[in-house]
C-alpha positions as CSV (number, residue, x, y, z in Angstrom):
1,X,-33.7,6.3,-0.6
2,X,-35.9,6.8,-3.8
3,X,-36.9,3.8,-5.8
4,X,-40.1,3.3,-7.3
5,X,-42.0,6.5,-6.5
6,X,-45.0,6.0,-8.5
7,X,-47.3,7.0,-5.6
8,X,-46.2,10.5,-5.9
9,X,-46.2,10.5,-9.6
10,X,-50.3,9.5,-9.5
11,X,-50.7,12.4,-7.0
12,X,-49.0,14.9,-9.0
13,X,-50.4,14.0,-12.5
14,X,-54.0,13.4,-11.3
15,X,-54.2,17.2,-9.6
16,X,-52.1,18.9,-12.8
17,X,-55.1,17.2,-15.3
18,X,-57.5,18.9,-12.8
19,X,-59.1,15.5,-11.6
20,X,-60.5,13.5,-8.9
21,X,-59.4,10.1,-7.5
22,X,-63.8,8.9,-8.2
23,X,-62.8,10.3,-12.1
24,X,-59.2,8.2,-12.2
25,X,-60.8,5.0,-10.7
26,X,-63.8,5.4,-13.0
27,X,-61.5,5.6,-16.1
28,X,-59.2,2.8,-15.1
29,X,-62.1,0.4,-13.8
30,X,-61.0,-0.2,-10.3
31,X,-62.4,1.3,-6.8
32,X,-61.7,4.7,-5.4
33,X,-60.3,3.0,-2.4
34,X,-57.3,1.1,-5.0
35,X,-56.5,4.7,-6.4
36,X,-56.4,6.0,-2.6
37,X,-54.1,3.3,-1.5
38,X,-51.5,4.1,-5.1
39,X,-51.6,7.1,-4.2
40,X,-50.6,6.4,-0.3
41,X,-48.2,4.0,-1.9
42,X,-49.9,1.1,0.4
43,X,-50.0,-1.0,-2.7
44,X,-48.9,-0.6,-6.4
45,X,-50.7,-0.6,-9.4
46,X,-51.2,-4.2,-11.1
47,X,-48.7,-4.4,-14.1
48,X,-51.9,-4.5,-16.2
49,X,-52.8,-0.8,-15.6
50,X,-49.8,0.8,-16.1
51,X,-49.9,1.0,-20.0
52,X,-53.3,2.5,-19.4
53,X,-52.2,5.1,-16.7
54,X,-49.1,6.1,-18.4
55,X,-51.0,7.0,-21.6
56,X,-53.9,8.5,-19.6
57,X,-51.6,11.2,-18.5
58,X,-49.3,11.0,-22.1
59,X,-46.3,9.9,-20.3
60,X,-43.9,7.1,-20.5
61,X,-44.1,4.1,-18.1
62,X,-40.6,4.9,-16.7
63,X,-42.0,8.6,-16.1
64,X,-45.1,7.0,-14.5
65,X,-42.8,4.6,-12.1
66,X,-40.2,7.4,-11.4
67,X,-37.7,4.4,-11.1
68,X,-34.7,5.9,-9.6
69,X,-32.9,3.5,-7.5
70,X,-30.4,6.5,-6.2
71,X,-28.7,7.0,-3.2
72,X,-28.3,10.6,-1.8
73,X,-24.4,11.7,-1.2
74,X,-25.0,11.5,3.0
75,X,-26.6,8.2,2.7
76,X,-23.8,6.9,0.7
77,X,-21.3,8.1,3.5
78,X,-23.7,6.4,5.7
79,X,-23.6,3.6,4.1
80,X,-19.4,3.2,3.4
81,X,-19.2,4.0,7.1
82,X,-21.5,1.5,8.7
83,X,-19.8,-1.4,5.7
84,X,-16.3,-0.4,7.0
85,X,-17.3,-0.6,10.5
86,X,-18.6,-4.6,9.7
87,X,-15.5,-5.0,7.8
88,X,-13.5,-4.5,10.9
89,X,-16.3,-6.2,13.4
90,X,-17.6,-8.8,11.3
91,X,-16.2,-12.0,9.2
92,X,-15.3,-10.5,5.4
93,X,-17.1,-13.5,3.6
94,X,-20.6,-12.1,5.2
95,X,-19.9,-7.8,4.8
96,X,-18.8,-8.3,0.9
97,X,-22.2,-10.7,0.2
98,X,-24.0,-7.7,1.4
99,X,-21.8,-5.3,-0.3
100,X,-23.0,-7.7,-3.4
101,X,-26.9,-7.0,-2.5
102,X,-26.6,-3.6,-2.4
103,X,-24.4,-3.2,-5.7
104,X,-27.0,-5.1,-7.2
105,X,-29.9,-3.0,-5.9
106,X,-28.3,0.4,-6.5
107,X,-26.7,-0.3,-10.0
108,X,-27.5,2.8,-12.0
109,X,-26.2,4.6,-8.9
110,X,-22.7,5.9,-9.8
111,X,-21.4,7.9,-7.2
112,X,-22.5,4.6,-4.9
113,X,-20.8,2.1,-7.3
114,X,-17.8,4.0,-6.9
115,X,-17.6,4.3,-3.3
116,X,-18.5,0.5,-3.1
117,X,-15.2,-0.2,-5.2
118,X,-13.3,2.0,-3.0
119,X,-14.4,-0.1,-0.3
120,X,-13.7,-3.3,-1.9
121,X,-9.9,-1.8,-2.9
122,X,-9.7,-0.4,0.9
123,X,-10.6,-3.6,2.4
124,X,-9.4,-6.5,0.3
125,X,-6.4,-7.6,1.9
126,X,-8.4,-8.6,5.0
127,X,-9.5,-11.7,3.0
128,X,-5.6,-12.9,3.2
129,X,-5.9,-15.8,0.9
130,X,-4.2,-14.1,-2.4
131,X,-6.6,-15.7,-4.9
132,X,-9.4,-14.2,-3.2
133,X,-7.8,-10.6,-3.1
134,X,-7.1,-11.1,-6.7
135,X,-11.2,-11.6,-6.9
136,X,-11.9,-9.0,-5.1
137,X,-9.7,-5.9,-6.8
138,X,-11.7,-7.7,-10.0
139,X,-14.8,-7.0,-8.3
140,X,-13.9,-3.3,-7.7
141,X,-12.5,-2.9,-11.1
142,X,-15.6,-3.7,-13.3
143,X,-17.5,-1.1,-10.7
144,X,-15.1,1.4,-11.7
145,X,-15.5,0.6,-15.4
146,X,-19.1,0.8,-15.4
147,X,-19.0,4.2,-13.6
148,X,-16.7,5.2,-16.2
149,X,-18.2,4.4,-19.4
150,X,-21.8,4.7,-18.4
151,X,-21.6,8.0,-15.9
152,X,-22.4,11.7,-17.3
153,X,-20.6,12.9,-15.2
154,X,-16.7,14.0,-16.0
155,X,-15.2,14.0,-12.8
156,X,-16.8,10.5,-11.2
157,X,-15.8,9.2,-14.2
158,X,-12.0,10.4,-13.9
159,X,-12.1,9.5,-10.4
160,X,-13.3,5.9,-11.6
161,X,-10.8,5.8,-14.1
162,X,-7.6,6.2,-11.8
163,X,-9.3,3.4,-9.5
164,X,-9.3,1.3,-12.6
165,X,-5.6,2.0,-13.0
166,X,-4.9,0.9,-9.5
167,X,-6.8,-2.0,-9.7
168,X,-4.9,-3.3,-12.7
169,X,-1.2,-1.9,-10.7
170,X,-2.5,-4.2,-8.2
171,X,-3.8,-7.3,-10.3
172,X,0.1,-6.9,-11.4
173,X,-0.9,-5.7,-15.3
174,X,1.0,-2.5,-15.7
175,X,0.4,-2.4,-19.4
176,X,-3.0,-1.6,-18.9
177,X,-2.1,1.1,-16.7
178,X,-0.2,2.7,-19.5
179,X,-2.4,1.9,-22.3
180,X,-5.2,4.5,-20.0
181,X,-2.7,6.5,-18.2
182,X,0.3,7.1,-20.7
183,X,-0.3,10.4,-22.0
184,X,-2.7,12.1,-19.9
185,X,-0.5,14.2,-17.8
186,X,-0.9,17.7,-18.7
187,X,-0.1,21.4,-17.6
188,X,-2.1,21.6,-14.1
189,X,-4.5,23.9,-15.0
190,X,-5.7,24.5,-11.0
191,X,-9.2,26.3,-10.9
192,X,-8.4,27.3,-7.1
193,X,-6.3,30.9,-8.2
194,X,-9.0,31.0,-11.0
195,X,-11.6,31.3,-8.3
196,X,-9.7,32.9,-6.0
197,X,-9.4,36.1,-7.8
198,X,-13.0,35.8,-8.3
199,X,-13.9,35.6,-5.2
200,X,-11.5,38.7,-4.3
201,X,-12.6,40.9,-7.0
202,X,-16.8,40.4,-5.4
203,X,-15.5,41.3,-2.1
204,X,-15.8,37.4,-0.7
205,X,-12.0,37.6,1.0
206,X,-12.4,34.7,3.7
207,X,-14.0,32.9,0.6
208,X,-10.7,33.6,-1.7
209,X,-9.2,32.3,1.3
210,X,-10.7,29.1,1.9
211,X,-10.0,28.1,-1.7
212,X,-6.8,28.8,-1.7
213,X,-6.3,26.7,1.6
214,X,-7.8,23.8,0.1
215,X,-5.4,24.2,-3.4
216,X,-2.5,24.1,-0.5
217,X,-3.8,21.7,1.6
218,X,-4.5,19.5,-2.0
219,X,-1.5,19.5,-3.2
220,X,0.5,18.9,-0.3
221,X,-1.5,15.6,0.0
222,X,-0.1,14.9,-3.2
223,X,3.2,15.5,-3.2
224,X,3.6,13.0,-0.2
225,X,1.6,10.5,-2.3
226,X,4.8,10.9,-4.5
227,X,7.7,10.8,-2.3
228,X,7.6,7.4,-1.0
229,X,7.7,6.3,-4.9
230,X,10.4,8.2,-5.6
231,X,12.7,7.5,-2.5
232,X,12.5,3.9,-3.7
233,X,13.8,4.5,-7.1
234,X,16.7,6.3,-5.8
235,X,18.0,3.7,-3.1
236,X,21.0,3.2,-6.0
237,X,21.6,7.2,-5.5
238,X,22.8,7.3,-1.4
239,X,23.1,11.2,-2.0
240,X,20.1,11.9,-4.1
241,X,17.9,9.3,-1.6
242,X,19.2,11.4,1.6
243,X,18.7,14.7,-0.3
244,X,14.8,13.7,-1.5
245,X,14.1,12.1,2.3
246,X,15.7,15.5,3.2
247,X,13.2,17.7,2.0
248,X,10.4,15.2,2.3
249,X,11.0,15.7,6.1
250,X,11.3,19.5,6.1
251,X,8.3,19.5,4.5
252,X,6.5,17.5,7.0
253,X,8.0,19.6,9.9
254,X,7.1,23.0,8.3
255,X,3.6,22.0,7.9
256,X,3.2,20.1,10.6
257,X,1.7,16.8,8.9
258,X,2.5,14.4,12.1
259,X,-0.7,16.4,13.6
260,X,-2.5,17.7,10.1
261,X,-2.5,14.5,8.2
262,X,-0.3,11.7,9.4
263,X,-1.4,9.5,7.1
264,X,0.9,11.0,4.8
265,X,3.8,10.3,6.4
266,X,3.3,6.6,6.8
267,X,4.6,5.4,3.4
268,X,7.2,7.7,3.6
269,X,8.7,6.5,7.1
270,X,8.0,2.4,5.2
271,X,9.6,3.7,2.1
272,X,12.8,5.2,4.0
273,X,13.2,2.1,5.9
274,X,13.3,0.1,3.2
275,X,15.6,2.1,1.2
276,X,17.9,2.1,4.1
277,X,18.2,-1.9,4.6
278,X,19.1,-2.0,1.0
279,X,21.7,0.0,1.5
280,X,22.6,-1.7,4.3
281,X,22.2,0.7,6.6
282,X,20.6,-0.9,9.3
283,X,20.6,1.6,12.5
284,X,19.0,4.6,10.1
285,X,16.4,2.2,8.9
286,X,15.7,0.9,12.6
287,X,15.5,5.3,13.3
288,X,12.7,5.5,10.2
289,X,10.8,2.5,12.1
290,X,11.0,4.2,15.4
291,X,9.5,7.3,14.1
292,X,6.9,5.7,12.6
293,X,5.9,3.7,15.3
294,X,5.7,6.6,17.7
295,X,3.4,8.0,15.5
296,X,1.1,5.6,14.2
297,X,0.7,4.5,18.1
298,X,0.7,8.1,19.6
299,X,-2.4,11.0,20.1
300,X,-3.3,10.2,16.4
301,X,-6.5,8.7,17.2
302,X,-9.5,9.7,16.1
303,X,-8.8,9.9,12.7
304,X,-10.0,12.3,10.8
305,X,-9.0,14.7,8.4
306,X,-9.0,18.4,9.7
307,X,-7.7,21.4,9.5
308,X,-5.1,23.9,11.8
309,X,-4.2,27.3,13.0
310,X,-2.6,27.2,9.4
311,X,-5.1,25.8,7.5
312,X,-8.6,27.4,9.6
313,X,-10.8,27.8,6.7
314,X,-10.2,24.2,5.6
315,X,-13.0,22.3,7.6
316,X,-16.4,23.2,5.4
317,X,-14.6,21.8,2.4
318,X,-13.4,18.7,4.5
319,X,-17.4,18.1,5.3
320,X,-18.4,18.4,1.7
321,X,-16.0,15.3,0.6
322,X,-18.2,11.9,-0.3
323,X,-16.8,10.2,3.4
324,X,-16.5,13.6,5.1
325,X,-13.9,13.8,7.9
326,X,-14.1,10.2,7.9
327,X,-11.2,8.1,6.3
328,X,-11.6,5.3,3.8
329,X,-11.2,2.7,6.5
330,X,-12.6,2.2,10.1
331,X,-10.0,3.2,12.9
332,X,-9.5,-0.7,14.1
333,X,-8.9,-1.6,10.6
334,X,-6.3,1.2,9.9
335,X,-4.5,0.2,13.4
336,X,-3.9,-3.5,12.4
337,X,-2.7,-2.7,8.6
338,X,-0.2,-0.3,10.1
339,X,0.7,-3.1,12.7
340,X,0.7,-5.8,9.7
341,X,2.8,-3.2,7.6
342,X,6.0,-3.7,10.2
343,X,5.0,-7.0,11.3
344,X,4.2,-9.1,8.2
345,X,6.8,-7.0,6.0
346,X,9.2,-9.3,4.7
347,X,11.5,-6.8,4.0
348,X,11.8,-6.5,7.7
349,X,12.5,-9.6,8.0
350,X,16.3,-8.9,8.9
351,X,15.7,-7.2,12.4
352,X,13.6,-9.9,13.7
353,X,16.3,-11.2,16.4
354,X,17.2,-6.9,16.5
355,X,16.0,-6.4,20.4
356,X,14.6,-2.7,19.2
357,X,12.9,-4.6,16.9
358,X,11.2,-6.6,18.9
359,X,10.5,-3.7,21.0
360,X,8.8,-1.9,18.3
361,X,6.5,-5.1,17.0
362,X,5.3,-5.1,20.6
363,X,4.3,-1.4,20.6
364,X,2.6,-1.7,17.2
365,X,1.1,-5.3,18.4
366,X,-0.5,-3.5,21.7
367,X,-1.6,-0.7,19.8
368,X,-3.8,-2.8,16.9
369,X,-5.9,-3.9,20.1
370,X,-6.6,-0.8,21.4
């Protein structure tokens, strides 16, 4: 991790003017053993010299420090890895002061700020107490503003400014989700077919390939993000709600989600059981819960996103994402909010003398302490 590098600064400045350390000492006024050890980086400079230094070599102090408190892109994944791992390990009051002492170190850092607010959003509700949550998802916002107004560059920021939408869904202040939201949906404009045909017109076929893989693969993830929502807001509709769980289903059998990316399915399994118990349709919601018990507690685990014998080409790209294979959260983390999900669900409330209920809550309840 780079942060004052001033060491290799001296180094490369002294040898482009051509001198020796005797000649730097000599014009400074200390000993050639002090410019040795700069130049080591055993010690620093005093504050006094830097002025000097800086316009002995007719740079700026901030060239001559090389300040760049930065974090590389594996050392952030690192990082949100081992932080997730405490999160489920360790009490949340000590893993967020640390996630405070790092935020504070790397603040100019934007890739890191935004993966630290991602981890805040991903593991706020283990702090229970809803004031504190609240705190938290405040926390995580103002990262995702900074990243957004102060960032160059136009795809952390866009990423930081749909986390800053979230964060205000869940602070419960839609009108700020609308005042940065309403508006911007335009014609996708997907660059996969753009490069695509690029690719195929140089010869690079398994290339063409793998982009168009990941376009699939992409927008597949998406469109599950949107059924759950929308099954919800047809529950007054019986036909239309069968007819979108319908195809939502098909989907997930032709492509095989349950072993691609079962993560997917989990709000939709939530979303249909829900929707059923509004319509009072208690044995098809109790089916929805069954199926998503027996996946969320079957050969699921590790998770990691991955490809198929469909989607073969899909892993390098997979790698390249900030967490990697990894997901957002650590596995033991993911296995209790799936239990709490069921459990703690007040709209589930009704089946809690159901015996296949019960049965179910036990399953997921075994399967959190695994």
């Amino acid at each position: 991790m780079k942060e004052i590098n001033i060491a290799q600064v001296l180094v490369r400045k002294r040898k482009e003017k051509g001198i020796t350390q005797d000649d730097l000492a000599n014009y400074i006024g200390v000993s050639k053993a002090s410019v040795s050890k700069w130049e080591t980086g055993q010690s620093y400079p005093d504050v006094t010299f830097l002025p000097q230094l800086a316009s002995y070599f007719n740079i700026s102090v901030d060239e001559l420090l090389d300040y760049k408190p930065q974090m590389s892109k594996e050392e952030i994944r690192r990082l949100y890895k081992r932080l997730s791992t405490d999160f489920a390990a360790k009490p949340a009051d000590g893993v967020i002061d640390e996630c405070h002492q790092i935020i504070k170190k790397y603040y100019s850092c934007f890739p890191l700020l935004l993966q630290m607010g991602i981890l805040l959003v991903n593991h706020a509700n283990l702090f229970q107490e809803p004031q504190k949550i609240k705190a938290v998802i405040a926390e995580a916002k103002e990262l995702f503003v900074r990243v957004k107004e102060e960032s160059d560059d136009v795809s952390l920021s866009r990423q930081a400014l749909y986390m800053e939408a979230l964060c205000n869904l869940t602070l419960g202040d839609p009108q700020s989700v609308l005042n940065l939201l309403e508006g911007s949906i335009e014609p996708a404009l997907p660059p996969e077919s753009l490069l695509a045909s690029a690719y195929q017109m140089v010869g690079r076929i398994d290339d063409a390939k793998a982009v168009l893989q990941v376009g699939m693969f992409q927008n597949i993830v998406v469109m599950f993000n949107f059924f759950p929502a929308y099954l919800l807001l047809c529950v007054n509709a019986p036909e239309k709600f069968e007819e979108v769980l319908r195809r939502a289903l098909v989907m997930a059998d032709a492509f095989d989600m349950r072993r691609l990316h079962p993560g997917v399915l989990v709000g939709l399994y939530l979303a249909a059981a829900q929707g059923y118990i509004a319509q009072n349709k208690h044995d098809k919601a109790l089916d929805m819960l069954e199926q998503y018990t027996t996946m969320v507690t079957g050969d699921i685990y590790p998770l990691r996103l991955h490809g198929d014998e469909f989607f073969d080409l899909l892993d390098r790209w997979l790698e390249d994402l900030d967490l990697g294979t990894s997901f957002p959260r650590n596995e033991k983390t993911i296995r209790q909010s799936m239990t709490d999900a069921v459990v703690n669900n007040p709209g589930f409330a009704v089946f809690a003398q159901e015996r296949r209920f019960k049965r179910l809550v036990e399953k997921l309840r075994q399967n959190a302490l695994q």
